[in-house]
C-alpha positions as CSV (number, residue, x, y, z in Angstrom):
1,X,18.8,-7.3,0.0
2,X,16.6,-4.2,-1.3
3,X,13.5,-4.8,-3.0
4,X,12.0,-3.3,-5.7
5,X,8.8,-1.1,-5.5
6,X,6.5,-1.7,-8.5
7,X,3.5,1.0,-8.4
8,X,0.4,0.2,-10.1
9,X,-1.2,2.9,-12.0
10,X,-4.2,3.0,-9.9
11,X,-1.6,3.5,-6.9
12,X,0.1,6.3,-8.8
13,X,-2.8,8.4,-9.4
14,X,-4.1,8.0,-5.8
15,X,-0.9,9.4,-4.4
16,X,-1.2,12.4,-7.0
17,X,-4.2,13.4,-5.2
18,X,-2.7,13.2,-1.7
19,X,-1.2,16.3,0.3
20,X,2.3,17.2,0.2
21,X,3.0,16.3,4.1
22,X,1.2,13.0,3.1
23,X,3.4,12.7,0.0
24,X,6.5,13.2,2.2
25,X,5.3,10.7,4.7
26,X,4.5,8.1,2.4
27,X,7.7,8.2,0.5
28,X,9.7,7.7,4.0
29,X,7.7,4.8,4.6
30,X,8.1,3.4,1.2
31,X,12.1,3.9,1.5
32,X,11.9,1.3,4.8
33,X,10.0,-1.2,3.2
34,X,12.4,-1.4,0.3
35,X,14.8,-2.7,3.2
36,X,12.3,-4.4,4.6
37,X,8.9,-5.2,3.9
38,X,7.7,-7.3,6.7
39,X,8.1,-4.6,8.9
40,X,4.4,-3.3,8.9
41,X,1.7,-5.5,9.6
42,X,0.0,-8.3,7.7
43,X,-3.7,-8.2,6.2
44,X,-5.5,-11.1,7.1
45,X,-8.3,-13.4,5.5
46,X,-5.8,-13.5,2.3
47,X,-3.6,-16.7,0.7
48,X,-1.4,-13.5,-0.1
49,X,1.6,-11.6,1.6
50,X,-0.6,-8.5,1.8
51,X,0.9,-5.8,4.1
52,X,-0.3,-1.7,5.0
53,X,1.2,1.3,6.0
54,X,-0.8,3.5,8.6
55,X,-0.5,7.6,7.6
56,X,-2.7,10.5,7.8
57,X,-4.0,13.1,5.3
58,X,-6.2,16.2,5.8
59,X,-7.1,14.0,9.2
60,X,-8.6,10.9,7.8
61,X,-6.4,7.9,8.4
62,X,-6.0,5.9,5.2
63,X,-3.8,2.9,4.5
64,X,-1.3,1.8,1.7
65,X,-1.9,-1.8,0.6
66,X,1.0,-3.4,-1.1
67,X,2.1,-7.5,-1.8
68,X,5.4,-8.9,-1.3
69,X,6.4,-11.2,-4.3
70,X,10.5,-11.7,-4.0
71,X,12.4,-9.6,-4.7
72,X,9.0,-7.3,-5.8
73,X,6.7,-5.3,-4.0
74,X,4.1,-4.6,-5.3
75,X,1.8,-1.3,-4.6
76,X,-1.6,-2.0,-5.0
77,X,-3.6,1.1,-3.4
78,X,-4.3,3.6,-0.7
79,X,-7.8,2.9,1.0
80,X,-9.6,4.9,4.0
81,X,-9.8,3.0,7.0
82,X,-13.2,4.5,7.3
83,X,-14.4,2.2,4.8
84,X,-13.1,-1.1,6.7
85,X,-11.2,-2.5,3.7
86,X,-13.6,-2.8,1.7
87,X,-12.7,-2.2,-1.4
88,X,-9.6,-4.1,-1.2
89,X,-11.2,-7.5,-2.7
90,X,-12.4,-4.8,-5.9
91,X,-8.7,-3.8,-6.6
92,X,-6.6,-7.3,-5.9
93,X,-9.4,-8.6,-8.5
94,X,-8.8,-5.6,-11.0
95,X,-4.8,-6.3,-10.8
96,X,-5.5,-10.0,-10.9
97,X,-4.3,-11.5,-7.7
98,X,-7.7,-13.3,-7.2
């Protein structure tokens, strides 16, 4: 079974402003997770299937935050890991997951 990636607009303009390299890696990782997207590790401290992606651009680590709702996932946003998630709670409120 392949799921079905469902950007958010948030997520889309974030990836505009992302290197190409970064670009290239992200849509690789994106292609795996349509086969499978338990592959990458879970968030915690959530009642939701929230996952991330690791990947680097212009040297500062940053992850892709995205749900898993059968057969959907869904891409919420790409934080900096320097900020420790922070900013997470802000956008699953915004798209209304809490």
């Amino acid at each position: 079974m392949e799921y079905k990636l469902k950007p958010s607009h948030f997520f889309l303009k974030q990836l505009e402003e992302l290197s190409s390299e970064a670009a290239r890696i992200v849509e690789n990782r994106l292609r795996l997770v349509k086969i499978n997207p338990f592959r990458n590790k879970r968030i915690e401290g959530y009642n939701l299937f929230l996952f991330r992606i690791r990947f680097e651009d212009n040297r500062k680590e940053k992850r892709i935050i995205y749900l898993v709702d059968k057969p959907c996932v869904k891409l919420i946003c790409i934080l900096d890991r320097d900020k420790e998630y922070k900013d997470l709670k802000k956008y699953l409120k915004d798209l209304g997951y809490l």
